[in-house]
Structure formats: structure tokens, C-alpha cells
N, C-alpha and C positions, 0 to 999 in steps of 0.2 A: 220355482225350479228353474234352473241353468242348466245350459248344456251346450258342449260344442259338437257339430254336426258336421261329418265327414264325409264327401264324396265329390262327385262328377256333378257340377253343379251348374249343367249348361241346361237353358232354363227350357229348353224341347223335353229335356228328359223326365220321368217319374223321381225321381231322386230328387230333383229340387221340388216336385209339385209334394213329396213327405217333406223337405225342410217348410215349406210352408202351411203344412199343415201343424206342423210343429208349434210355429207362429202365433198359429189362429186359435190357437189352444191354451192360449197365455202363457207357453214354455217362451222364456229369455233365449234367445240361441245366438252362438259365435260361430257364422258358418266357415269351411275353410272346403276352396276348392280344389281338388286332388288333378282335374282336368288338363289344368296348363303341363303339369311334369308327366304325363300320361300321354300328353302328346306334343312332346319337346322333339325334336329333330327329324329327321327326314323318316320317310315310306319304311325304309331297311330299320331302321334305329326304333319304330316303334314296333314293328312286328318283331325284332327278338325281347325287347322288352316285355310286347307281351305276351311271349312263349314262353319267356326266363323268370320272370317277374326279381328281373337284376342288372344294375349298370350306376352310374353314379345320379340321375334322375330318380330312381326309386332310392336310393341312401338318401339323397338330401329329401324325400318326402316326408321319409320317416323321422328325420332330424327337425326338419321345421312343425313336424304335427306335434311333436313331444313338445318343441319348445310353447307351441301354442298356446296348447291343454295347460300346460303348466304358467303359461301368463296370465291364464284368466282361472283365478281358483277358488270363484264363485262357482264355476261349473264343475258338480262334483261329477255328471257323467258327459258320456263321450258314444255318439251314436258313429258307427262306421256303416256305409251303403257301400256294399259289395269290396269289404278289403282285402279283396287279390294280394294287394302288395304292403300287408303291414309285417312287419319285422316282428318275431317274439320278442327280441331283448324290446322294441318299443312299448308292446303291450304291458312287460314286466315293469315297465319303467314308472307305467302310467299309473298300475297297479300300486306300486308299491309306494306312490303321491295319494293312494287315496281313491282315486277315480273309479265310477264302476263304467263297467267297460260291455258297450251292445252291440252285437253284428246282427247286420240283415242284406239279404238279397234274394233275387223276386228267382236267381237261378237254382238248378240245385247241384252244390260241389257234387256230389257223389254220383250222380246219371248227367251226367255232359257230353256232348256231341263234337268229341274231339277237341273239344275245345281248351285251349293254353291256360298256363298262370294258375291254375287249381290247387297244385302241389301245395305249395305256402300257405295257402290260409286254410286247408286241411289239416295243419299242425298246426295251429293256434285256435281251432275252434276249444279248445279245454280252456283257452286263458280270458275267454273272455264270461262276464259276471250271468252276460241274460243273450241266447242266442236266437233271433228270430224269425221266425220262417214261413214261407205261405202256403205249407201245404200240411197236411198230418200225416205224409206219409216220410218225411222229412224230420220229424222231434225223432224218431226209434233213429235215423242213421245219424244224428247228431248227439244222442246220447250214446250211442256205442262208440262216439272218436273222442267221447269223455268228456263232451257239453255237459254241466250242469244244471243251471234252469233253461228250457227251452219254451218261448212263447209265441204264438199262432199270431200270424197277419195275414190274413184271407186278400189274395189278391182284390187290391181297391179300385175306386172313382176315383178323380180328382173333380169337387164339386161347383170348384173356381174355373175350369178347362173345360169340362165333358159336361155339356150342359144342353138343352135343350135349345135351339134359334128362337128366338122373339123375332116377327108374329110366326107361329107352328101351325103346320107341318111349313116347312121347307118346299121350295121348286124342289123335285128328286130330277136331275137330268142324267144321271148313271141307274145301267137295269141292276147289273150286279157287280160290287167291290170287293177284293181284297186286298191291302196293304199290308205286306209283313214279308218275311223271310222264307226264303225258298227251303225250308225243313219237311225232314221226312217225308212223308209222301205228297205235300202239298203240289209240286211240279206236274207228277202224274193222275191227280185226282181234279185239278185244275184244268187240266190237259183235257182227260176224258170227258170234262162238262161241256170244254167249248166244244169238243167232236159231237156234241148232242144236241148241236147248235145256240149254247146258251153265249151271249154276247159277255164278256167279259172285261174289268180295268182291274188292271193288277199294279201294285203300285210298290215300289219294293228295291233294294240294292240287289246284287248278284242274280237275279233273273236273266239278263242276261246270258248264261253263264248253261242257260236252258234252252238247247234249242227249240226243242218239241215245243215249247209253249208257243213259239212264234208261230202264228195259223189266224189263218183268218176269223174273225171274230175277238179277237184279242187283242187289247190295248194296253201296250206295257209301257208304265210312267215312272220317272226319278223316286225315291223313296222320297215321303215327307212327312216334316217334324212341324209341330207345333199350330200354328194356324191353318196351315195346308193339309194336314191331317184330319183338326176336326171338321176343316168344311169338306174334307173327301168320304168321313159319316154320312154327316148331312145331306149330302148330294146323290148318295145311294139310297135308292129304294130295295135295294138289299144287302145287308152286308154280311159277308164270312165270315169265321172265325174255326180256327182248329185248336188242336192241343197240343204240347209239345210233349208225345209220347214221352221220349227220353228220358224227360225231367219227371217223368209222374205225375203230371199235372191232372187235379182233376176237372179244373175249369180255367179257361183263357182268359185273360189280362183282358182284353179287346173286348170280349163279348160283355165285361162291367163299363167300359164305356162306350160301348155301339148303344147301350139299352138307356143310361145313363143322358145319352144323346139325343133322345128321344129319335133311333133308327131304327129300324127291322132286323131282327138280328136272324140269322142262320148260323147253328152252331152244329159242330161234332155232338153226338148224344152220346151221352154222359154221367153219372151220378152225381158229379159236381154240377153240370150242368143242371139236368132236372133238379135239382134239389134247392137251386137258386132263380128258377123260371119256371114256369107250371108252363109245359108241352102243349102250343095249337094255342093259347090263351096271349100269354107274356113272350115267347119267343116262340120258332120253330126248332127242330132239332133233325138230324139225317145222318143213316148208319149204312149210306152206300150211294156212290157217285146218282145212281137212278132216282133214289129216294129224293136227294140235292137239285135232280133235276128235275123232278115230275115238281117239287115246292117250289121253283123257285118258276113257272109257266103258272102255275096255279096263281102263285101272290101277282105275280105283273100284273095279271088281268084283271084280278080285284083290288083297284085303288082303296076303297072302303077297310075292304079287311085287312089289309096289308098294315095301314098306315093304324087301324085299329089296335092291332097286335104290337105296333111301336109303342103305343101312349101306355097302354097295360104292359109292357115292360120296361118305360121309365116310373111308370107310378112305384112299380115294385122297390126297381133300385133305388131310391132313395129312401124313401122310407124306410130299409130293409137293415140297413147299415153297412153297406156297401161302401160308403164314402169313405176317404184315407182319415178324416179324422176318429172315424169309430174305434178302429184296432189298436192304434197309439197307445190309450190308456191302459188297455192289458200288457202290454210290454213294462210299462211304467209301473203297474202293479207289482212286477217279480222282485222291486229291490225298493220302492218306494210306495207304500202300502194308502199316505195321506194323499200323495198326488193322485195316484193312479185310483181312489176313489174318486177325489174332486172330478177328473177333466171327464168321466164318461156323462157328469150332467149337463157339461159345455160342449159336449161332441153334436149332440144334436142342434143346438143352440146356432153352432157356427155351421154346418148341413143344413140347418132352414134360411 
């Protein structure tokens, strides 16, 4: 199996840690990175861009992806990671070479949070062959915009990234972490912990942008990607994670690699949640600012149990099929029935 793989291919992000699970899976891939024409010219020139998802940097993206796809035509498909900006005539184009054609992204077009560029790839989910998605609540809104096959990617690991420190546990010298984006109610629910006097590293873009969070006890640091990320897991002896209402989500991206990490996870409770971490055992969970604070004086003070409850929710996640190469093969199955049996005996293979 061939395929060429389409997206933001800057190697912090999830999008390259799926091209490489791609990889390890024995899939041939021809990556192509969308990144440079996504962020070609100045501050102004990328944010109408990506309002509009229109200008001559997105025409010639669409021009070189076709030419691509069609240079290498050993790859009969063509995986797109979050195509905001493909063109129908390209999709058509590609189609009509043969190619089957896969979208995926971890967001969801239909409950978005203001957010640009949706329009367009809203009219093309029909054209493409296999549309994939990480949530269930997601297949009914992409089959009502006349998605055909839709196939499940339960938000993943990356098992090469989110790993456990050698020798474990880790020095923990942060009480409690979150790193992510200032959504929904996260500002005011973060706010009211530290007023409970929980000590807090918030770690994140546009926080700033909040004042109320700036209070004593609060340590607000640059967002970070990639190394700086997973040693800021590591380094807490507890870490956050919310949901993104909007999206429907019903379990956090974060909370499969905080556990993944072998960290203590504190999560929003949840059904996705419990249903991927047994409650008090494998993670904690909390369904109100009090709740988040009475757990998180409890864990401080018991190093034992604390660091207990990490080791029992990385044993979980991996075993569990948590890691980005388990779900791969179900995608593959929708149009490719020999591969997508082969790679689920290699899935675990390359996870151990």
C-alpha cells in the first residue's frame, strides 16, 4: 500500500506523529507539506487567508497537490489532515485519476468555536471516498452533508512521543499543570482553583489575553510544542485536562497522552472519559471547581498514591489501543479490505 499524505507537517504537531505512524505500519508514503503556503507572508496575509480559505497561496496548493498525487501513481490513495483549504475541482480531479480520497481532523467542522475556513471543506466532505473522525457523535453530522463511508479514530498516543521517562517516576517539581488553550470555561474554572489557593503552571498562547487569571499563585508560561511539552507532563505531579464542549468531544486528546506519560491525569468526568479510565484507580476525574480542589490537596500529599494512579493509567493506555497506530487500520478497511486486515496484526507489533 502507497499513499500520499497531506497536511501541516511541522514535526510538534499530531499530523506528523499520524504521518509516522503511517510509516511504521509498513504503508510507502509521499509526504507533502501544506505548512509553508499556509503560512507564506505577513500577520494580515495569513489571517484573511485563514478566514477566506482564498488568495493565490491556497490556488497554487491545490495545483501542486494534484500535480503531486498524480506524479506518484503507485499511490492509489491520498490521506488529507484537516483540508480546510482543498478545492472541489482538485478533489474531482483526483477522483477521476483513480485515487480514493480520505479526510481527517481531530476538530469538528460542524460545532466550531468561531472559528474560520470551515465553509469549504463543508462542501466537499461528499467527495471524498472514506471520511474520518474521532468522535461518534461526528459519523450522523457527516453523513447528513452526504459523507459516504465514515470511519472512527478515537482520539490517540503517539507511542514514539508520549512515553513514559526512563528511570520512572520522574523528579515531579510542578503541583499542578495545564497547557492548552484558553477555551470555554477553562479561564474561569482555572481562576477559581487558584482563588482556592491551589498553586498553578498554565502554560498556553492567548492567556494573556485573561486577566483574571493573573493572581497570585499562578504561573503563566509561553505555549510549548514538542520536547518542552512532554517534559512539562512529566514534571507535574498533576495534570489537567478538559473537554472541548463545542466540539462534542467526549474525551481530551491530552488526557491519552498525560496517562500515556506515565502522569497523573485530572480530567473533566465524562463518559468518554470513564469509559477509557476506571475512576480513583487509572485516573481521577471532577465535575466541579471543589471537587478539582479537594483531589488535587488530597494527591499532593500522598506521593504513593498519586504516582500509583499514574503507573495504572499508563499500563491502561497502552495496552488498551489507545496508540495512533491501532485506528489506522480501520480507516484502511473502508476501501481496502486486504490491507486494513493485515496492518491491525502489525498495530500492536509496532505499540510494543
Amino acid at each position: 500500500m502507497e499513499i500520499v499524505y497531506v497536511g501541516d507537517l511541522c514535526e510538534t504537531g499530531s499530523c506528523f506523529h499520524r504521518l509516522q505512524a503511517f510509516r511504521r505500519l509498513g504503508v510507502r508514503v509521499r509526504a507533502f507539506d501544506v505548512g509553508p503556503y499556509m503560512r507564506a507572508g505577513g500577520p494580515l496575509l495569513r489571517r484573511l487567508r485563514d478566514r477566506l480559505m482564498a488568495g493565490p497561496a491556497i490556488a497554487r496548493l491545490n495545483r501542486d497537490v494534484v500535480r503531486a498525487c498524480l506524479e506518484t501513481p503507485a499511490a492509489g490513495r491520498v490521506w488529507f489532515d484537516k483540508p480546510l483549504w482543498v478545492r472541489p475541482w482538485a478533489l474531482d480531479r483526483l477522483r477521476q485519476a483513480g485515487r480514493r480520497l480520505y479526510s481527517f481532523t481531530l476538530d469538528n467542522p460542524f460545532h466550531v468555536m468561531n472559528e474560520p475556513g470551515w465553509h469549504v471543506f463543508r462542501r466537499t466532505i461528499r467527495q471524498f471516498d472514506v471520511n474520518v473522525v474521532p468522535r461518534d457523535s461526528s459519523i450522523a453530522d457527516y453523513r447528513a452533508a452526504g459523507a459516504g463511508t465514515v470511519a472512527l479514530f478515537p482520539v490517540p498516543f503517539d507511542p514514539f512521543f508520549n512515553h513514559p521517562v526512563v528511570p520512572w517516576p520522574p523528579p515531579r517539581s510542578v503541583d499542578v499543570s495545564y497547557v492548552g488553550s484558553p477555551y470555554e470555561e477553562r479561564p474561569a474554572f482555572l481562576a477559581a482553583l487558584a482563588d482556592r489557593g491551589i498553586a498553578l503552571r498554565i502554560g498556553g498562547a492567548r492567556w494573556g489575553r485573561h486577566p483574571r487569571i493573573r493572581r497570585p499563585g499562578v504561573a503563566l508560561v509561553p505555549a510549548m510544542y514538542g520536547e518542552a511539552y512532554r517534559r512539562a507532563i512529566w514534571d507535574a505531579r498533576i495534570n489537567l485536562a478538559f473537554l472541548t464542549r463545542s466540539h462534542h468531544d467526549p474525551c481530551a486528546h491530552k488526557s491519552m497522552e498525560i496517562t500515556a506519560s506515565g502522569s497523573f491525569l485530572l480530567a473533566v468526568r465524562s463518559d468518554g472519559h470513564r469509559a477509557a479510565f476506571e475512576e480513583g484507580r487509572e485516573a481521577e476525574f471532577f465535575g466541579s471547581v471543589d471537587e478539582a480542589a479537594d483531589k488535587i490537596r488530597f494527591y499532593l500529599k500522598d506521593d504513593a498514591a498519586r504516582e500509583r494512579v499514574a503507573l495504572a493509567g499508563c499500563r491502561r493506555a497502552w495496552p488498551a489501543g489507545y496508540a495512533n497506530a491501532e485506528p489506522i487500520p480501520a480507516a484502511s478497511r473502508a476501501t481496502d479490505p486486504e490491507s486494513g486486515a493485515a496492518r491491525p496484526r502489525r498495530a500492536p507489533a509496532v505499540t510494543a
